[in-house]
PDB file of N, CA, C and O in Angstrom:
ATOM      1  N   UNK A   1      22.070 -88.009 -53.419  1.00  0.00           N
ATOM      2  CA  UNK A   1      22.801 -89.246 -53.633  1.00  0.00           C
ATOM      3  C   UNK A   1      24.117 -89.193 -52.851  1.00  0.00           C
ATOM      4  O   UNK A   1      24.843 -88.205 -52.958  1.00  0.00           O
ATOM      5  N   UNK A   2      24.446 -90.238 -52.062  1.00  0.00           N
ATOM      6  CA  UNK A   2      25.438 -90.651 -51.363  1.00  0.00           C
ATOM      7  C   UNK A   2      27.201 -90.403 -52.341  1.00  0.00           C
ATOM      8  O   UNK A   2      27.352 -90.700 -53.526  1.00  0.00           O
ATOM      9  N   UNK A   3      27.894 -90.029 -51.768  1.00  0.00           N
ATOM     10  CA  UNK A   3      29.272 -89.694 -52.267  1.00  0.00           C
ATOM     11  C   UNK A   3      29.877 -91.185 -52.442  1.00  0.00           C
ATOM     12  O   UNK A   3      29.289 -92.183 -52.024  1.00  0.00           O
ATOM     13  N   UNK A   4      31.112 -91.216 -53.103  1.00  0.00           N
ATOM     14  CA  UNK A   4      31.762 -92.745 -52.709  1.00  0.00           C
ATOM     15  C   UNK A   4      32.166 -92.355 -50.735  1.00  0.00           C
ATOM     16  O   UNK A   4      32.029 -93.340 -50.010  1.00  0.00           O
ATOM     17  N   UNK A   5      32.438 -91.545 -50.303  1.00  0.00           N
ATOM     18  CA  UNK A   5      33.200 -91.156 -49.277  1.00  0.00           C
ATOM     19  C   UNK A   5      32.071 -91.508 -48.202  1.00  0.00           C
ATOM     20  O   UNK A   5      32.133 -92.257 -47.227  1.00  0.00           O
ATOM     21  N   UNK A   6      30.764 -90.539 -48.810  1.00  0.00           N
ATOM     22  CA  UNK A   6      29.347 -91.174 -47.360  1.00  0.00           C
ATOM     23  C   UNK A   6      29.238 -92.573 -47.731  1.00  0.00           C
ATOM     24  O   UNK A   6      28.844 -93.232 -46.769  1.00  0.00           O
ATOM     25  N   UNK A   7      29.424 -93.209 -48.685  1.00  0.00           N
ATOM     26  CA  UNK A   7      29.071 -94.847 -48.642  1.00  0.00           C
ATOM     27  C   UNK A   7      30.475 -95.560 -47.513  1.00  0.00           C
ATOM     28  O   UNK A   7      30.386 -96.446 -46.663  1.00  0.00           O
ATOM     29  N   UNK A   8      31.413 -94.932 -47.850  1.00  0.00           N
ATOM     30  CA  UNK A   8      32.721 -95.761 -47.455  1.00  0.00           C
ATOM     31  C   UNK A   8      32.207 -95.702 -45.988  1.00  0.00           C
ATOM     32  O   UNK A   8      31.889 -96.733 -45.395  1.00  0.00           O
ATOM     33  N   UNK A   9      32.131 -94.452 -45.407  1.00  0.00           N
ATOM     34  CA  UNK A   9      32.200 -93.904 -43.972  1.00  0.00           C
ATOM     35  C   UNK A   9      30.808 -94.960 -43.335  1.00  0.00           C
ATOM     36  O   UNK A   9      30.883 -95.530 -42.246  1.00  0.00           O
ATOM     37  N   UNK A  10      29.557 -95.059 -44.287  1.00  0.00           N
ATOM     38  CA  UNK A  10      28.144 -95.768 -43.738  1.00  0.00           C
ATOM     39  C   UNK A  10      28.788 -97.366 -43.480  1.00  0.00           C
ATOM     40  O   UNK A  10      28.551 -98.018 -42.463  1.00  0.00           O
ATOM     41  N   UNK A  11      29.723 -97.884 -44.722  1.00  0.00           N
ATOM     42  CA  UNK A  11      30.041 -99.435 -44.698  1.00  0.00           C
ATOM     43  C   UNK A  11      30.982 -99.300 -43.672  1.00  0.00           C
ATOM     44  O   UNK A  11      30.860-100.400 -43.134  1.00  0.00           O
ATOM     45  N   UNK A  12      31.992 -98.596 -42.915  1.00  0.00           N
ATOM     46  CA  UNK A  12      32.756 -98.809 -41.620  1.00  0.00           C
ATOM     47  C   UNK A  12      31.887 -98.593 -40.340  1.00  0.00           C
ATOM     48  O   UNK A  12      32.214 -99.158 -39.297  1.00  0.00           O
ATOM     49  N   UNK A  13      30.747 -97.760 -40.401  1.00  0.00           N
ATOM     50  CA  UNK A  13      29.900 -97.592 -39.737  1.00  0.00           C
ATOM     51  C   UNK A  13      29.208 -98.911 -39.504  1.00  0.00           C
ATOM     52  O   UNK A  13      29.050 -99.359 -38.369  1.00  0.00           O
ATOM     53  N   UNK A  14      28.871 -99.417 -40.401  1.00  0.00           N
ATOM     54  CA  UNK A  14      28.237-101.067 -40.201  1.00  0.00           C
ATOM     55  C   UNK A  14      28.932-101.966 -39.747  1.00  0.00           C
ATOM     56  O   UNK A  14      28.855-102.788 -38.834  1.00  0.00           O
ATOM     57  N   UNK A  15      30.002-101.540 -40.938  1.00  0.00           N
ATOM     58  CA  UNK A  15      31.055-103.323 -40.601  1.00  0.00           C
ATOM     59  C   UNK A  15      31.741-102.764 -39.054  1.00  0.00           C
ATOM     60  O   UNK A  15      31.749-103.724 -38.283  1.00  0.00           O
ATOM     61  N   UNK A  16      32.316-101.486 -38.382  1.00  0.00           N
ATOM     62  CA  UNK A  16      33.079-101.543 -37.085  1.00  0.00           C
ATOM     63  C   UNK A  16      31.698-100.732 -36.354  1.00  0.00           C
ATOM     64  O   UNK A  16      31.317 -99.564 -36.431  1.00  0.00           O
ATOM     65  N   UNK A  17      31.282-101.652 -35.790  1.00  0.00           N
ATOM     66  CA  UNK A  17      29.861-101.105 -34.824  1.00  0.00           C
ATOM     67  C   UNK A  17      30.554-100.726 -33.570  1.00  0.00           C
ATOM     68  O   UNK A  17      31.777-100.764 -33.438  1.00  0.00           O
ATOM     69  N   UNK A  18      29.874-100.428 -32.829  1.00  0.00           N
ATOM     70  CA  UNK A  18      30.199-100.032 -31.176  1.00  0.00           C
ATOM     71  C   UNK A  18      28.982-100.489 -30.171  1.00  0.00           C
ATOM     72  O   UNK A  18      28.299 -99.546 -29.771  1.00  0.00           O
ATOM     73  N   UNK A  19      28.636-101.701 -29.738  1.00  0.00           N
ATOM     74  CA  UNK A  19      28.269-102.373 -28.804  1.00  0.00           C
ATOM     75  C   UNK A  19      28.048-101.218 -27.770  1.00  0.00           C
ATOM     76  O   UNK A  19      28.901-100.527 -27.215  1.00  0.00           O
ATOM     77  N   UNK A  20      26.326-101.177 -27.623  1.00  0.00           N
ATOM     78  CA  UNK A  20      26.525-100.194 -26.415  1.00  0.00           C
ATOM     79  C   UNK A  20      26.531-100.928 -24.792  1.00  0.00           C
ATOM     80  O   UNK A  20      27.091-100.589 -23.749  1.00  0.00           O
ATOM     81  N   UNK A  21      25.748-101.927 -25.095  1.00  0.00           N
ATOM     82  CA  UNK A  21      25.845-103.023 -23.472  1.00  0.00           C
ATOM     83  C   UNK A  21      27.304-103.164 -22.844  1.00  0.00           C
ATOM     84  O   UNK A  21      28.076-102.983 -23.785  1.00  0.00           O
ATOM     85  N   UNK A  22      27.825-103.336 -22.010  1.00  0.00           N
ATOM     86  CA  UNK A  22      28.637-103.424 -21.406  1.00  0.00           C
ATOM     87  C   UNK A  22      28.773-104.345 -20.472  1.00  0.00           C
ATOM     88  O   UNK A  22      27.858-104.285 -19.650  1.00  0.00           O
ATOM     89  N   UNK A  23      29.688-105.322 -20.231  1.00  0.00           N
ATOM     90  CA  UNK A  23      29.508-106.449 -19.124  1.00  0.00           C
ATOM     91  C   UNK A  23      30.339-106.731 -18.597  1.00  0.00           C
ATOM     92  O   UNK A  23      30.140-107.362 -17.559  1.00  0.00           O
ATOM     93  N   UNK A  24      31.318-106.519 -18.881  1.00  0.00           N
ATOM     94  CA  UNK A  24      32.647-106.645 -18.040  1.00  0.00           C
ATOM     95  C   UNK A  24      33.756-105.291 -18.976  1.00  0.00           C
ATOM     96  O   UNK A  24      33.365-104.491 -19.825  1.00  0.00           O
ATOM     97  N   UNK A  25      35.164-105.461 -18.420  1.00  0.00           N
ATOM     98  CA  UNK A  25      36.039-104.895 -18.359  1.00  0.00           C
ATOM     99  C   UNK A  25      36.575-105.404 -20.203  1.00  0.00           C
ATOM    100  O   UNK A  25      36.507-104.666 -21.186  1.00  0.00           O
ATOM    101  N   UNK A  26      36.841-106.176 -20.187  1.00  0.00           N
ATOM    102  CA  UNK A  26      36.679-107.070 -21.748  1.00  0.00           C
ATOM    103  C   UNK A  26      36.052-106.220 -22.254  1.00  0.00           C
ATOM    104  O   UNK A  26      36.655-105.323 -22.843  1.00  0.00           O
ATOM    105  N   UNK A  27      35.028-106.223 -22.207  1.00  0.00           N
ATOM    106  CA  UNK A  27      33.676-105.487 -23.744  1.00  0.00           C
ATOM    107  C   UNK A  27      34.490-103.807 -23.799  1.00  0.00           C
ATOM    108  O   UNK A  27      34.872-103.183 -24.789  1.00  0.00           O
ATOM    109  N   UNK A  28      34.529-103.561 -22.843  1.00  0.00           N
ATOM    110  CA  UNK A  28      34.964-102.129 -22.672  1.00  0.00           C
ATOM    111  C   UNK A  28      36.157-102.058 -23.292  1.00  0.00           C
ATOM    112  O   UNK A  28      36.258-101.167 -24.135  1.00  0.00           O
ATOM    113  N   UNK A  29      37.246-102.871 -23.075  1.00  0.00           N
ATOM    114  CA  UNK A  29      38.447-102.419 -24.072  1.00  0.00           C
ATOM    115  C   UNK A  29      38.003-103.043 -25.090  1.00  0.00           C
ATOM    116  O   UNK A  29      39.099-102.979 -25.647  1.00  0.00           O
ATOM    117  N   UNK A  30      37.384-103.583 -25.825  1.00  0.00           N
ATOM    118  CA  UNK A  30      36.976-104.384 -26.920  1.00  0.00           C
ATOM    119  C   UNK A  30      36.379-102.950 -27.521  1.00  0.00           C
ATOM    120  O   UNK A  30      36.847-102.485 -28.560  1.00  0.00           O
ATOM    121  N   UNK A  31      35.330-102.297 -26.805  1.00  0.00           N
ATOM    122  CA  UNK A  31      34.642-101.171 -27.532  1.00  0.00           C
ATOM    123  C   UNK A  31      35.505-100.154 -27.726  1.00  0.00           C
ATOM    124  O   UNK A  31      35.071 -99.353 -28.553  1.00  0.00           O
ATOM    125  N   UNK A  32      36.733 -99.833 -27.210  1.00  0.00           N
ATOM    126  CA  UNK A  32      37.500 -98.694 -27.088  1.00  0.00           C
ATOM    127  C   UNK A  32      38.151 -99.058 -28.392  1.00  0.00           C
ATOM    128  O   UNK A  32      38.079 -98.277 -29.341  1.00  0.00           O
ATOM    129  N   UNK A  33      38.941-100.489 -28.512  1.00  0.00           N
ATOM    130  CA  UNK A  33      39.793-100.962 -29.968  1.00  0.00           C
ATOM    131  C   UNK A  33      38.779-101.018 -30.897  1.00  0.00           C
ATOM    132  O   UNK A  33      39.384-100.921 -31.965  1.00  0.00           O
ATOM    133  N   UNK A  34      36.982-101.166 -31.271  1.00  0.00           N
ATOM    134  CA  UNK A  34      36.385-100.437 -32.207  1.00  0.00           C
ATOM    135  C   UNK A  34      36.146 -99.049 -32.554  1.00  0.00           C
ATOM    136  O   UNK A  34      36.067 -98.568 -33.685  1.00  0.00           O
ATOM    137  N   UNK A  35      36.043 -98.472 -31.432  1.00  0.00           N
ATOM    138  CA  UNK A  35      35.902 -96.791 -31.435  1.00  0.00           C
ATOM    139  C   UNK A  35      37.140 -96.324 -32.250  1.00  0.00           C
ATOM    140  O   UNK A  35      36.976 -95.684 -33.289  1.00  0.00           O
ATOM    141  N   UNK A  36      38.309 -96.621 -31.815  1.00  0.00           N
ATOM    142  CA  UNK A  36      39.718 -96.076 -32.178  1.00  0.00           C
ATOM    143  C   UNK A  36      39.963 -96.654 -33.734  1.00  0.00           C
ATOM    144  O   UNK A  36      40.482 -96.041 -34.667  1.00  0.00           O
ATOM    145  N   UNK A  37      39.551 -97.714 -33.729  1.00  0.00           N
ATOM    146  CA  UNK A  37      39.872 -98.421 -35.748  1.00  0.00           C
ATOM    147  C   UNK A  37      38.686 -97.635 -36.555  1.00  0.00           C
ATOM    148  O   UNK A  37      38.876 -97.131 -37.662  1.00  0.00           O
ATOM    149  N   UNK A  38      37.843 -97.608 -36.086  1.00  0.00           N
ATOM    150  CA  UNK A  38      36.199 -96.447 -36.948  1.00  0.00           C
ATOM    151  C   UNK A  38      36.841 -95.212 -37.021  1.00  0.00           C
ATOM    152  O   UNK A  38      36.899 -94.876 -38.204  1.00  0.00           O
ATOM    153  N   UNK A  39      37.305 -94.459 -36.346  1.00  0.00           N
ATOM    154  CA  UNK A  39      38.496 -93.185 -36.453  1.00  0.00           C
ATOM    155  C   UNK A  39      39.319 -93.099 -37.254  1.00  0.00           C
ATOM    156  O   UNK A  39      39.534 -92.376 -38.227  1.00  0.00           O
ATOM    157  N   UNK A  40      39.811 -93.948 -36.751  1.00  0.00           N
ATOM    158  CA  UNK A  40      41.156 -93.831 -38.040  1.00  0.00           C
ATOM    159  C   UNK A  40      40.702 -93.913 -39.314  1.00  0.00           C
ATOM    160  O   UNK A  40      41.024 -93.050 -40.130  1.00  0.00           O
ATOM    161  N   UNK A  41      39.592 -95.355 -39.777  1.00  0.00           N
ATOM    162  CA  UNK A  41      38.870 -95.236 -41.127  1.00  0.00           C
ATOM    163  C   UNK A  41      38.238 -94.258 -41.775  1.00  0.00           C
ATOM    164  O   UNK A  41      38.040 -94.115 -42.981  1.00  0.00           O
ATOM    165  N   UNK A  42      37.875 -93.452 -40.660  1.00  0.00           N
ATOM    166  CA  UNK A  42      37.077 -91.952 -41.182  1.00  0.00           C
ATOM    167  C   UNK A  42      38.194 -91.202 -42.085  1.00  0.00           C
ATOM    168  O   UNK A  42      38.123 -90.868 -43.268  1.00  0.00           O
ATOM    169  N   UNK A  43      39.433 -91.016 -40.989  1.00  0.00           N
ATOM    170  CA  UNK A  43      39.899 -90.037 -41.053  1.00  0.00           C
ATOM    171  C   UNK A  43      40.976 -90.100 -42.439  1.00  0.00           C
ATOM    172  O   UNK A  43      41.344 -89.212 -43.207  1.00  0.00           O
ATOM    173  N   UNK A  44      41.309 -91.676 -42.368  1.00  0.00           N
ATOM    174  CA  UNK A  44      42.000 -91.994 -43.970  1.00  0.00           C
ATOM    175  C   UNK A  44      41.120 -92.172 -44.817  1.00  0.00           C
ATOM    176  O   UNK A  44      41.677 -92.362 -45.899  1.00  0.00           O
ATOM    177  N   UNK A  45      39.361 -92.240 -44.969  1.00  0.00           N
ATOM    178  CA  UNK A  45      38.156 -92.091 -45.831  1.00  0.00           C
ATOM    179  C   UNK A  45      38.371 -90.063 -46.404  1.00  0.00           C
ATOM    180  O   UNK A  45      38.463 -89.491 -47.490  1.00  0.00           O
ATOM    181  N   UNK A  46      38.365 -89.645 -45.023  1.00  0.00           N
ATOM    182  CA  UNK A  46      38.680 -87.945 -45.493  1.00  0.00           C
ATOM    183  C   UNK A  46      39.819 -87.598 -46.430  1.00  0.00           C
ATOM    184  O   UNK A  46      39.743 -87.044 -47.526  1.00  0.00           O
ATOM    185  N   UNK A  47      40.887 -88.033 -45.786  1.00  0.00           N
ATOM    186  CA  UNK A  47      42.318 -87.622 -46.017  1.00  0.00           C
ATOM    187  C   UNK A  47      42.408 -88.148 -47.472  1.00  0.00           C
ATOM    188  O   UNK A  47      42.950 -87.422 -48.305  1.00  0.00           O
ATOM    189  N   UNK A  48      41.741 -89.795 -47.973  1.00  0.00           N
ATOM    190  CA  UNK A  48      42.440 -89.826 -49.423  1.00  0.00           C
ATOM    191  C   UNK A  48      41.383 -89.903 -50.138  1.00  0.00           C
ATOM    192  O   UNK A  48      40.393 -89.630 -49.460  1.00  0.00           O
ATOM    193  N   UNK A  49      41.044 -90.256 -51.653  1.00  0.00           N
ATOM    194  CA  UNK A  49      40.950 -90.354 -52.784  1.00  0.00           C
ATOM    195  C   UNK A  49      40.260 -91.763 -52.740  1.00  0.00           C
ATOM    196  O   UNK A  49      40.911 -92.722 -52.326  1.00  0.00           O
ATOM    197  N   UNK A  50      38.818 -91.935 -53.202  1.00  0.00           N
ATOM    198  CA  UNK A  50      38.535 -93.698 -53.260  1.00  0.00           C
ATOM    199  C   UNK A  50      39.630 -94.486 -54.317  1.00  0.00           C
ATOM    200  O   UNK A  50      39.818 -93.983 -55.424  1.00  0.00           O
ATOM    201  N   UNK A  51      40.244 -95.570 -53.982  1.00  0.00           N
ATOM    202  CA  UNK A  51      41.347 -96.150 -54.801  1.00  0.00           C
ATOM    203  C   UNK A  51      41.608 -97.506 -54.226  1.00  0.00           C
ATOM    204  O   UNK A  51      41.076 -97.892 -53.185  1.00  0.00           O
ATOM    205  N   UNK A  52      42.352 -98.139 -54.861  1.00  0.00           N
ATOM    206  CA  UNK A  52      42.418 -99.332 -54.249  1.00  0.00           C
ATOM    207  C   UNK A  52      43.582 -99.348 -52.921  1.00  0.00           C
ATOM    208  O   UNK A  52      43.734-100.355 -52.230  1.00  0.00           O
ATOM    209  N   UNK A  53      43.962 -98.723 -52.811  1.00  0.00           N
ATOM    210  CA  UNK A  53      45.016 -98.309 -51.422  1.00  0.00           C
ATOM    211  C   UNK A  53      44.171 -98.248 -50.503  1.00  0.00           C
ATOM    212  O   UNK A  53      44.050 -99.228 -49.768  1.00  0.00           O
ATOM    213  N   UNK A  54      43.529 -97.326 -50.341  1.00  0.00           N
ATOM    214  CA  UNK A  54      42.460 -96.881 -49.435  1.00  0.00           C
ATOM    215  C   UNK A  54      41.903 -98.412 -48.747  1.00  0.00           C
ATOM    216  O   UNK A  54      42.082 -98.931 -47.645  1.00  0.00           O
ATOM    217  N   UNK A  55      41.078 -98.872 -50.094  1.00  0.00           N
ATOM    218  CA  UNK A  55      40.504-100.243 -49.764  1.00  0.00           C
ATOM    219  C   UNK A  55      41.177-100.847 -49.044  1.00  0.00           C
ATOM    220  O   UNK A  55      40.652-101.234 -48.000  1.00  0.00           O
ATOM    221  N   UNK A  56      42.642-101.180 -49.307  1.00  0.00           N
ATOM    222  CA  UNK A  56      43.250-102.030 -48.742  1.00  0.00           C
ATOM    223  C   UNK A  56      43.502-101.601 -47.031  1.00  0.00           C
ATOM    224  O   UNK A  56      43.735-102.309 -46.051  1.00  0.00           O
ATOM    225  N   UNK A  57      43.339-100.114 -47.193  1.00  0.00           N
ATOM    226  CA  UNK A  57      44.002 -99.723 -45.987  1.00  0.00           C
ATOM    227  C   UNK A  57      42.818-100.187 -45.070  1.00  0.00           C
ATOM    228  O   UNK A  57      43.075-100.967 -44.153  1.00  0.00           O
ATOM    229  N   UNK A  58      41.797 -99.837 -45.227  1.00  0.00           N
ATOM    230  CA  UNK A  58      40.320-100.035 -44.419  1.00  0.00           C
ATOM    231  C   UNK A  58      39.937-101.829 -44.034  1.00  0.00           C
ATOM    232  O   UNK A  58      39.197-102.365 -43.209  1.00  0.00           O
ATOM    233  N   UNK A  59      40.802-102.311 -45.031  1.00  0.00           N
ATOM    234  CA  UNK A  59      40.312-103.886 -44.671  1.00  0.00           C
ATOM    235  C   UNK A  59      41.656-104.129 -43.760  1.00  0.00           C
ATOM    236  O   UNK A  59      41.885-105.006 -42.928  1.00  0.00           O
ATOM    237  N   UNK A  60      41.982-103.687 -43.946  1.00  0.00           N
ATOM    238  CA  UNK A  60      43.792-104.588 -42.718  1.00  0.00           C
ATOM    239  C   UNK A  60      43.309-102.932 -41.721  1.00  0.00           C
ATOM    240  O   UNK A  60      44.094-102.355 -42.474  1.00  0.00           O
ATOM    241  N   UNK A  61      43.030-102.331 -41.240  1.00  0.00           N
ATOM    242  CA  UNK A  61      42.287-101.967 -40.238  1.00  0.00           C
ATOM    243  C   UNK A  61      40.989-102.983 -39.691  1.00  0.00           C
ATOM    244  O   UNK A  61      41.022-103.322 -38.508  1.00  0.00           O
ATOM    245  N   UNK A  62      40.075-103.368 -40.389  1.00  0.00           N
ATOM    246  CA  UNK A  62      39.068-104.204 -39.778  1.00  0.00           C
ATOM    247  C   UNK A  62      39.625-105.435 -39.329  1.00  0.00           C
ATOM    248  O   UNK A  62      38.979-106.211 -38.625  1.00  0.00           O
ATOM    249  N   UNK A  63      41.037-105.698 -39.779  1.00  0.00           N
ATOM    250  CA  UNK A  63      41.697-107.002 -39.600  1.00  0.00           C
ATOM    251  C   UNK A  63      41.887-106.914 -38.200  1.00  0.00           C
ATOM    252  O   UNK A  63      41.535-107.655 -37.282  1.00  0.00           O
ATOM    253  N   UNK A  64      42.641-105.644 -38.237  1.00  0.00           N
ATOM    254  CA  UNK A  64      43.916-105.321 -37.158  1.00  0.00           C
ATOM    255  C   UNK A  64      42.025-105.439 -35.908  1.00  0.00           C
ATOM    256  O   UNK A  64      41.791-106.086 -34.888  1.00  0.00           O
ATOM    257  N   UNK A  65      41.313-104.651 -36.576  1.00  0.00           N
ATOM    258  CA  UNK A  65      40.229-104.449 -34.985  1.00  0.00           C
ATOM    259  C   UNK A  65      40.033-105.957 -34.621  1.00  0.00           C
ATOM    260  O   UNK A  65      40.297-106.145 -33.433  1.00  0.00           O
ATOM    261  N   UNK A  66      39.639-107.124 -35.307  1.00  0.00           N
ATOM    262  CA  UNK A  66      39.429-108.180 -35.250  1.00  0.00           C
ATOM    263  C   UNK A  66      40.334-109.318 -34.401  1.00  0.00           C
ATOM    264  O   UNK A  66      40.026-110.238 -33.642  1.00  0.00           O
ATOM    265  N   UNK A  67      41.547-108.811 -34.891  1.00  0.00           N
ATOM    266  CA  UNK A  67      42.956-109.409 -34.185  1.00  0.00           C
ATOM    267  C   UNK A  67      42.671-109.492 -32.882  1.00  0.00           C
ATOM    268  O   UNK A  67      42.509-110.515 -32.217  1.00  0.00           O
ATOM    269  N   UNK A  68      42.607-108.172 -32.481  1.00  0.00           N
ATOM    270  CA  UNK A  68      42.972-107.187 -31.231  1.00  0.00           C
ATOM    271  C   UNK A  68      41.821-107.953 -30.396  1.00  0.00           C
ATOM    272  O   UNK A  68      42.199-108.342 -29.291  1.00  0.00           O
ATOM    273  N   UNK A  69      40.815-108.165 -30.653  1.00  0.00           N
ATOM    274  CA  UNK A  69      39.564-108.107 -29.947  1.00  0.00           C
ATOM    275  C   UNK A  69      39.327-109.493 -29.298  1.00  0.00           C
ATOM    276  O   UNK A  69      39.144-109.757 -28.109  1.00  0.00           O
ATOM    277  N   UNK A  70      39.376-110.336 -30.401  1.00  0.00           N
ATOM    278  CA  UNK A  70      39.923-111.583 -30.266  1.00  0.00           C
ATOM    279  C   UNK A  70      40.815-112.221 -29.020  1.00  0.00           C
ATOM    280  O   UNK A  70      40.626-113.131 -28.213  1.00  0.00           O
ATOM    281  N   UNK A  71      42.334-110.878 -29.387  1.00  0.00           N
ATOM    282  CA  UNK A  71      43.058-111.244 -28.101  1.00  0.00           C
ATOM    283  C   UNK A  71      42.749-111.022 -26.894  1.00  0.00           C
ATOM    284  O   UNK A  71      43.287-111.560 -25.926  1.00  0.00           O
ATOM    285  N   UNK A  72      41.715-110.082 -26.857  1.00  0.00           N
ATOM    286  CA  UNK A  72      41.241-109.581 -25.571  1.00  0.00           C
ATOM    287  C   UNK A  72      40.254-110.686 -25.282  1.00  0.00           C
ATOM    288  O   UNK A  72      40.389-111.280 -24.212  1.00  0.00           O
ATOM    289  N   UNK A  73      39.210-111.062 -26.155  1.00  0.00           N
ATOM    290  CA  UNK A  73      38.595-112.561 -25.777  1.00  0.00           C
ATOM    291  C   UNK A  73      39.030-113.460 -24.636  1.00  0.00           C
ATOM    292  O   UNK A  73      38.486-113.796 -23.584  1.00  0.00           O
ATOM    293  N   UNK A  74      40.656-113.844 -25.427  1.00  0.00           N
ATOM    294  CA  UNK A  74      41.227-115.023 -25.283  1.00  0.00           C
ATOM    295  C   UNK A  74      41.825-114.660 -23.736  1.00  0.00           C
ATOM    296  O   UNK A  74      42.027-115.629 -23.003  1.00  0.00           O
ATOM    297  N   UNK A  75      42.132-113.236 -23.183  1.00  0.00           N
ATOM    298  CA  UNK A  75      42.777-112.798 -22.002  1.00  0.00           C
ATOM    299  C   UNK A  75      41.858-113.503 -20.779  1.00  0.00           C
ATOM    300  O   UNK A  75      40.649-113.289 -20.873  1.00  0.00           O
ATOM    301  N   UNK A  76      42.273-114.256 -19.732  1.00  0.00           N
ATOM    302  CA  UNK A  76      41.373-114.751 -18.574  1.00  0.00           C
ATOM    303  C   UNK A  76      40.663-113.277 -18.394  1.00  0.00           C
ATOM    304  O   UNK A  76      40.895-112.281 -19.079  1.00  0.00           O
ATOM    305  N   UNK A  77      39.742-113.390 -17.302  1.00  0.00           N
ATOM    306  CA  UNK A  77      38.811-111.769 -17.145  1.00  0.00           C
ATOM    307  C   UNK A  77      39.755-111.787 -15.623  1.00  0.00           C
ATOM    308  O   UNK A  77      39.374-110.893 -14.868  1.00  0.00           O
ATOM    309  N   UNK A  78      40.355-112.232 -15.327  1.00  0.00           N
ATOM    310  CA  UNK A  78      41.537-111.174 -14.129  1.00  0.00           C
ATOM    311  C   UNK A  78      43.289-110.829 -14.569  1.00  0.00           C
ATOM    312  O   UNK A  78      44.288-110.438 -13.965  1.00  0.00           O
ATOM    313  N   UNK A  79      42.932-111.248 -16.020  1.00  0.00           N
ATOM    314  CA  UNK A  79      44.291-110.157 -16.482  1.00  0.00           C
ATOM    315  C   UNK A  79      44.141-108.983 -17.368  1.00  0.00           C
ATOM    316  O   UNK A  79      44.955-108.778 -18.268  1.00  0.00           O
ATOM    317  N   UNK A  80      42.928-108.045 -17.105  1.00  0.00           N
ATOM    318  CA  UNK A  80      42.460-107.068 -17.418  1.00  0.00           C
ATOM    319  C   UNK A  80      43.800-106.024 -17.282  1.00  0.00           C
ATOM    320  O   UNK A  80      44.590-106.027 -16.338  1.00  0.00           O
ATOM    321  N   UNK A  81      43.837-105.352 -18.177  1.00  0.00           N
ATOM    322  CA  UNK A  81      45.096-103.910 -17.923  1.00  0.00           C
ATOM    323  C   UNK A  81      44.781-102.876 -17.603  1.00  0.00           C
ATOM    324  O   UNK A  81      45.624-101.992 -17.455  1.00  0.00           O
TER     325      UNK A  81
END
């Protein structure tokens, strides 16, 4: 039976996926700002205690990936960084 910690780590695993197709310069920093927010969720999934902090911390991370990704959307594709 699954821990609260393997469930937390499987539901960031679902909810922050990593797109393996690639099509432009966009998707690629788009996949790098999911790779890097799934990390961090692991690593504050390890580091604390299931609680409602935690929760909170993991959803304003999926926020923050969402934000981010978005803005990269919205960037024309020749103001790539």
């Amino acid at each position: 039976m699954a821990t609260p910690k393997d469930q937390l780590k499987e539901r960031i695993d679902r909810d922050i996926s990593v797109p393996h197709s690639l099509t432009s310069d966009q998707e690629l920093r788009k996949q790098k700002v999911r790779y890097w927010c799934r990390q961090l969720a692991h690593d504050l999934i390890d580091r604390m205690t299931p609680s409602r902090e935690l929760s909170m911390a993991l959803t304003h991370i999926e926020e923050a990936m969402l934000i981010a990704c978005a803005g990269i959307d919205r960037e024309p594709e020749s103001s790539a960084r």
